[in-house]
N, C-alpha and C positions, 0 to 999 in steps of 0.2 A: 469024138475026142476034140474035133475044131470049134464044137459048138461050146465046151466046155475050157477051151484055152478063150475065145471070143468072150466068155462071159467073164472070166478073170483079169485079163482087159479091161473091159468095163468099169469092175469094181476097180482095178487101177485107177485109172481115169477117174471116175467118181471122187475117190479118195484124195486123188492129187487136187482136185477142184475143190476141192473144199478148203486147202489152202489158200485157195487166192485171194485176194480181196486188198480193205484198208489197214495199214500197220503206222502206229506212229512209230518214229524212231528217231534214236537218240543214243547217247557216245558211253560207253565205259573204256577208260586207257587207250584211247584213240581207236578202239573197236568201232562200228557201228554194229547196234542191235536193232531188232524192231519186235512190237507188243499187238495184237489183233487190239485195231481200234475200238473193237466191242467190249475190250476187259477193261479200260481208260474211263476212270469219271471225270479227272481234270488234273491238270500239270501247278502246281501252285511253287511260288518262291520258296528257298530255304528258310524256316522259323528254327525257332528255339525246339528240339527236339531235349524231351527229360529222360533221362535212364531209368532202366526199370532195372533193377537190383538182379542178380543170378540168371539172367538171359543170357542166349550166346554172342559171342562177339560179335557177331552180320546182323544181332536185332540192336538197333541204335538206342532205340526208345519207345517214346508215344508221344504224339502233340495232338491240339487238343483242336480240332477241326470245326468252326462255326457248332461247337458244343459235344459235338463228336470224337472221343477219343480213339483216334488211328494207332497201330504200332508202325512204326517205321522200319524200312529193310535195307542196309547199305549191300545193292548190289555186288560193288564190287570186293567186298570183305567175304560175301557169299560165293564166289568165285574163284578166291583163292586169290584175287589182286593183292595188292599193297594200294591201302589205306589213303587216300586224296583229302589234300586240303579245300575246305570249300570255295568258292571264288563266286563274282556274279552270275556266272550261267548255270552255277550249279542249281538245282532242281530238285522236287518230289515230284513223280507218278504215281497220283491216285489211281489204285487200281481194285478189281474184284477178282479174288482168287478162293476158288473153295469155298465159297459163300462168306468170305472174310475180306472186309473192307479194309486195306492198306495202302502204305503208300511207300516206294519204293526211291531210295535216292540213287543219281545221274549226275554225271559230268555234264553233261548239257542235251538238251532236246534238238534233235534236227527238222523233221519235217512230216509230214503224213503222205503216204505213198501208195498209191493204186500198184500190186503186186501179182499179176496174173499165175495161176496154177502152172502155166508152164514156164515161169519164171523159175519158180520154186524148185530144190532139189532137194533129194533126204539127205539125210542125214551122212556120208559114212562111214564104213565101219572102224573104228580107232583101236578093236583088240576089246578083250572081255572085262579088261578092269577099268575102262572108261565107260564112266554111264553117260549118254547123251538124250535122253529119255524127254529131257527137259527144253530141248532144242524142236522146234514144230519143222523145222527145214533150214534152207540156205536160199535166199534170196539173191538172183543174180539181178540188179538194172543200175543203166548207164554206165556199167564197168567195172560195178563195185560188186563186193560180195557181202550181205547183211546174214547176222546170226537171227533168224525168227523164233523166239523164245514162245513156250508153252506156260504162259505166266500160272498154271493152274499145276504145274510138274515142278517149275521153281525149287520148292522149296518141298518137302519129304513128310508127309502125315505128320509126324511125330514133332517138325518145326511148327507144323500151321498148330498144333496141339500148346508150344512154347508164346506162341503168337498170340493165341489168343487169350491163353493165359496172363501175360506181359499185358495186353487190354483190360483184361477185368478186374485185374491187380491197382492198377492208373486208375481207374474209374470208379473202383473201393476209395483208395485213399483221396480222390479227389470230389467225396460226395462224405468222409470225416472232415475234410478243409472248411467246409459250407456253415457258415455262422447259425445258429439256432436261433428262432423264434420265440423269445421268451414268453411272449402274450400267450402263446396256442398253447 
């Protein structure tokens, strides 16, 4: 029986270790959150973001990425916030979720953080009608407590389904925009 309690330990451990590591992190409504550095292709200024028609409210748009059309995700609409005006700090996080390339807007970016597994706590329990699923842990350093987001839980099959949808909608109509060739 110890040998069998010793081994579930382990897999604890294990488990919580894998938590650890680099997170960038950065602010919604004076929150701090943080993203595993490995899901991040890059932090870019706010552009012109275009709407996509019949999307839900949290998807902003699409912009159009050195030729690559992203959809965009206002965080904090997704969240249940109230709605931010943008300002200079505000932000896109390019990020990969579910084999889908997007990029997520932010109040502002803060910093990239070395977060050891025993830093991290789970999640807990809030009662059966809070789903927290989407949370990888709670980051405790320097005094602070960071929400560590599962950018891959985000958002619910059936959004990354609206997501990507909202891309190949922008990418239809921005390949009818394209002037024709008359010669050919």
């Amino acid at each position: 029986m110890s040998s069998t309690l010793e081994t579930m330990e382990e897999i604890n451990e294990a488990g919580s270790r894998t938590r650890g590591g680099k997170y960038l992190t950065f602010f919604l409504a004076g929150e701090e959150y943080g993203l595993e550095i490995l899901k991040v292709h890059e932090i870019i200024g706010m552009m012109d973001i275009t709407p996509v028609p019949r999307t839900p409210d949290f998807i902003r748009g699409v912009i159009n990425l050195r030729g690559k059309i992203i959809p965009i995700v206002d965080l904090r609409v997704k969240f249940g916030m109230e709605a931010a005006d943008t300002t200079d700090e505000t932000c896109i996080i390019v990020v990969q979720a579910n084999g889908v390339q997007m990029g997520i807007v932010v109040d502002r970016v803060s910093e990239v953080l070395d977060i050891a597994s025993d830093e991290i706590e789970d999640v807990p329990s809030f009662g059966s009608d809070v789903n927290t699923d989407y949370i990888l842990g709670i980051g405790k350093t320097g005094g602070k407590v960071k929400l560590l987001l599962d950018i891959d839980k985000v958002l619910s099959s059936s959004e990354f389904v609206d997501l990507h949808a909202a891309a190949l909608a922008a990418e239809a109509s921005a390949g009818e925009e394209k002037p024709v060739d008359s010669e050919t």
